[in-house]
C-alpha positions in Angstrom: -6.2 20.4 113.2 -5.1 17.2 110.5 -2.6 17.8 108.3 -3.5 16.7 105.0 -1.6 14.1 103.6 0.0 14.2 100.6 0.2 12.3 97.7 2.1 8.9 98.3 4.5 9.3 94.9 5.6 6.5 92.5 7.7 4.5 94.4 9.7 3.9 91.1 9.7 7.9 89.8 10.0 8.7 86.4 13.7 7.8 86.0 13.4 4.4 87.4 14.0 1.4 85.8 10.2 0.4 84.8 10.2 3.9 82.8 13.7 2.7 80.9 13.0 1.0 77.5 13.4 -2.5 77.8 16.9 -4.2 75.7 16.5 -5.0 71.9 17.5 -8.4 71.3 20.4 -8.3 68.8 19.5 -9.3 65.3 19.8 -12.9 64.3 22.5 -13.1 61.1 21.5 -15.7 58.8 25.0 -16.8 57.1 23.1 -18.8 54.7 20.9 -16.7 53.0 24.0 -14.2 52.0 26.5 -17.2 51.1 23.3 -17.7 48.7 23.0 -14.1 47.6 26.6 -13.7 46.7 26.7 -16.9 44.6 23.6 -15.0 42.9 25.7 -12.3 42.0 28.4 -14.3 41.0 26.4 -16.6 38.7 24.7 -13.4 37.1 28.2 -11.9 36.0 29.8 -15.7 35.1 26.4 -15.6 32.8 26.9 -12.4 31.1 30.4 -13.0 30.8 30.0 -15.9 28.7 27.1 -14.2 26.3 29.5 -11.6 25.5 32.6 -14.0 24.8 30.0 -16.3 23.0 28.7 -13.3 20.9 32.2 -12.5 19.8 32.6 -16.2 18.2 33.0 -15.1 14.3 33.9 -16.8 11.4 34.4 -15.5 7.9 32.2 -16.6 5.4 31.2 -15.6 2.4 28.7 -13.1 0.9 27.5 -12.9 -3.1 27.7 -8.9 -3.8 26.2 -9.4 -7.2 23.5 -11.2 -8.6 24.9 -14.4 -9.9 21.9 -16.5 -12.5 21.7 -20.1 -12.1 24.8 -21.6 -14.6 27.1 -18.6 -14.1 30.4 -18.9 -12.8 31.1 -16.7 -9.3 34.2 -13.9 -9.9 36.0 -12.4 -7.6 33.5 -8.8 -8.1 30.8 -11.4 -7.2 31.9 -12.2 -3.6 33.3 -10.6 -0.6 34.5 -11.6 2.7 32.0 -11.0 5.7 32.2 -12.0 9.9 29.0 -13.5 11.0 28.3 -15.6 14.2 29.1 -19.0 14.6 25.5 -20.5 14.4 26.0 -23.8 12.9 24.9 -23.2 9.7 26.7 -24.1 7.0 28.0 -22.0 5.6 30.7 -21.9 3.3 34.2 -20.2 5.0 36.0 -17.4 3.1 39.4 -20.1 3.0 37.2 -22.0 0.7 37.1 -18.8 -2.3 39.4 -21.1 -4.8 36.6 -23.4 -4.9 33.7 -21.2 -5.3 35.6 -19.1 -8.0 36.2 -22.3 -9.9 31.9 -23.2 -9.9 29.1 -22.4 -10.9 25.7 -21.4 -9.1 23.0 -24.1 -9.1 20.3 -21.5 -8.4 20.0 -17.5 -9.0 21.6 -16.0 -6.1 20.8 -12.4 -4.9 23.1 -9.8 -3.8 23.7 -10.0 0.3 23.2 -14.0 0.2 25.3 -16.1 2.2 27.2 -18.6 0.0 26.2 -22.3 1.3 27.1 -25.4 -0.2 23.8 -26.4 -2.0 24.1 -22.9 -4.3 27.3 -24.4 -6.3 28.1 -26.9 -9.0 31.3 -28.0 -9.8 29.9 -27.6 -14.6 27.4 -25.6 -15.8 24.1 -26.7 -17.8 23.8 -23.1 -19.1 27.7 -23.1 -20.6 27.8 -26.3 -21.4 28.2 -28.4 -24.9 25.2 -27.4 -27.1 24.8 -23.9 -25.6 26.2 -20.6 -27.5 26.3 -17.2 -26.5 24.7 -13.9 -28.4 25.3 -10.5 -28.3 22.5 -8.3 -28.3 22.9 -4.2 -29.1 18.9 -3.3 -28.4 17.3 -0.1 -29.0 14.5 1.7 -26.9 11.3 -0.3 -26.4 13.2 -3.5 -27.3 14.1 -4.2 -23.9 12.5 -3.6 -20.0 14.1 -1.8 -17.8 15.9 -3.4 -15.0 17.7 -6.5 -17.1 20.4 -7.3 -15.5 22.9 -10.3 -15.5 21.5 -13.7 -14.3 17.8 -12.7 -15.3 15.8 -14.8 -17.5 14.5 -12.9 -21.4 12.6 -14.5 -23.9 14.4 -13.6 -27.4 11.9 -12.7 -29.9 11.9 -12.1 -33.6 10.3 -8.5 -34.3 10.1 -8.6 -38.1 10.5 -5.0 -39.4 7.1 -3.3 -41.7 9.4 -4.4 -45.0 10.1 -8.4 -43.9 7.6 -10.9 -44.6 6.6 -12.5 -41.5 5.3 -12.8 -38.2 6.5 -12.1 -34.4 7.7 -15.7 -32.4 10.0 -16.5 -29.5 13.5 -17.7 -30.7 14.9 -18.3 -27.3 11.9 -19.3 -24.5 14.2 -19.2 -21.3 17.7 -17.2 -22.6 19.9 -16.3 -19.8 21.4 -13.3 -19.5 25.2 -14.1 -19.5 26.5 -10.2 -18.8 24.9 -6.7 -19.1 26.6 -3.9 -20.6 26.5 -0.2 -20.4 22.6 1.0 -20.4 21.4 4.3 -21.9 19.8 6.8 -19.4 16.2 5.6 -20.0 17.5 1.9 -18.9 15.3 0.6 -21.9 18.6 -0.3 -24.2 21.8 -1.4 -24.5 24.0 -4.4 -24.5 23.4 -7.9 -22.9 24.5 -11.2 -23.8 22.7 -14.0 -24.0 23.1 -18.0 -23.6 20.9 -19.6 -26.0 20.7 -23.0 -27.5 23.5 -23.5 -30.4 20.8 -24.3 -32.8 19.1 -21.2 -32.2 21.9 -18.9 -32.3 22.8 -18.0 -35.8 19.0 -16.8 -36.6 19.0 -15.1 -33.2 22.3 -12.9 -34.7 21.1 -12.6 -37.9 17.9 -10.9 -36.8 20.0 -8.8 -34.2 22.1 -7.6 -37.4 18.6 -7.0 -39.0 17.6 -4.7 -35.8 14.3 -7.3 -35.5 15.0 -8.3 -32.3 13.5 -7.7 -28.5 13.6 -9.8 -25.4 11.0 -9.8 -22.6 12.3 -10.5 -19.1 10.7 -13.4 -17.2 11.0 -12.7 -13.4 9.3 -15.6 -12.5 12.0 -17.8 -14.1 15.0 -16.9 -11.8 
């Protein structure tokens, strides 16, 4: 009778060392590469840090509240003092009010305009020698709404139905020196005027005489 053989087994069994997993290598550090990474990060913060001290570079300049017509003298209810950025524009600083309270503007300057050099004159064409200003009390319909001080009328002669005569423009380009208090339809009140001396004694005669209007001219600021 044979006995049956059995099975010759793995000669290295399932716990030898073929069935153990072979070492991992240990991971290769690259100094380099993070030296690199955290002069990244520091660059990116040195970079913000400077935007944010560079942002908070101010100076004080100076800011027209009210509109101010070419030939008018600034006032101290016609500026204010205001912190912009430091752009390199120039602009002129708030130490500097004494100057601009002692000229004139050279052009029509809105309200929220930042004063620069170019906008002021040291005399005045509009207040000069041969100039005068009028008073003007105007009733409804003899002025637009909306006139305000440093706008540009025509003064006209509206000969009443009992005067001999015809309508014509006394003043072409009058400016309009102040504005007083307006009526609730803001179609009358008081303004003064700068008008040519020559022209100024007819002008308040026919004001006296109720015969006068003015026309604004927005084109003409």
């Amino acid at each position: 009778m044979r006995t049956s053989e059995k099975p010759a087994a793995n000669a290295a069994g399932l716990s030898g060392p073929a069935s153990r997993k072979l070492p991992v290598p240990p991971r290769e550090r690259k100094p380099a590469l993070a030296a690199l990474a955290v002069l990244l990060i520091l660059g990116g913060a040195l970079a913000t840090t400077m935007l944010v001290l560079n942002s908070g570079d101010r100076v004080s300049a100076i800011r027209v509240t009210q509109q101010v017509g070419a030939g008018q003298k600034f006032t101290k209810e016609t500026i204010e003092e205001v912190k912009i950025a430091d752009t390199g524009i120039d602009f002129v600083a708030w130490s500097q009010r004494q100057q601009v309270l002692d000229s004139f503007a050279s052009v029509t300057i809105l309200p929220g305009t930042l004063l620069t050099n170019e906008m002021g004159v040291r005399t005045s064409s509009e207040l000069g020698e041969g100039k005068a200003t009028v008073g003007l009390s105007l009733k409804p319909g003899q002025m637009p709404a909306g006139v305000d001080k440093g706008d540009r009328v025509q003064v006209i002669l509206v000969p009443s139905r009992q005067s001999q005569g015809e309508s014509r423009v006394l003043a072409a380009s009058a400016l309009v020196f102040s504005a007083g208090e307006r009526s609730r339809s803001a179609a009358s009140g008081q303004i003064t005027v700068v008008v040519d001396a020559p022209a100024a004694p007819e002008i308040v005669a026919a004001a006296s005489a109720g015969e006068i209007a003015v026309a604004e001219l927005p084109g003409a600021r």
